[in-house]
C-alpha positions, 0 to 999 in steps of 0.5 A: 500500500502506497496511500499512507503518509511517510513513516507509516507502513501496513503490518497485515492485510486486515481491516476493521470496519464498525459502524454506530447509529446514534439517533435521538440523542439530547446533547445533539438537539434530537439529532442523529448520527452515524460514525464509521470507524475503519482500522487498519494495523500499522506501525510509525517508523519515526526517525528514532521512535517505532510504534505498533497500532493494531485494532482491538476486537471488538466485544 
């Protein structure tokens, strides 16, 4: 994949996708919303820092 910004990289081919319906909701005057979360593992290769990102399962 050549799509990430530099210093990122794809550690696996698998890709988390979770969606929430929220309607109804005070705070938002009533309205509603629908998130999408998509997640991917990846590692940032800094110049001196490394740090591993994998989604957790969900449950």
């Amino acid at each position: 994949m050549t799509s990430f910004p530099g210093g990122f990289e794809v550690l696996a081919p698998a890709l988390g996708v979770s969606f929430t319906s929220l309607r109804g909701i005070d705070r938002m005057a009533g309205g509603s919303r629908n998130p999408v979360q998509v997640q991917l593992p990846a590692r940032l290769a800094g110049g001196r820092d490394r740090l591993d990102g994998r989604p957790s399962p969900a449950g």
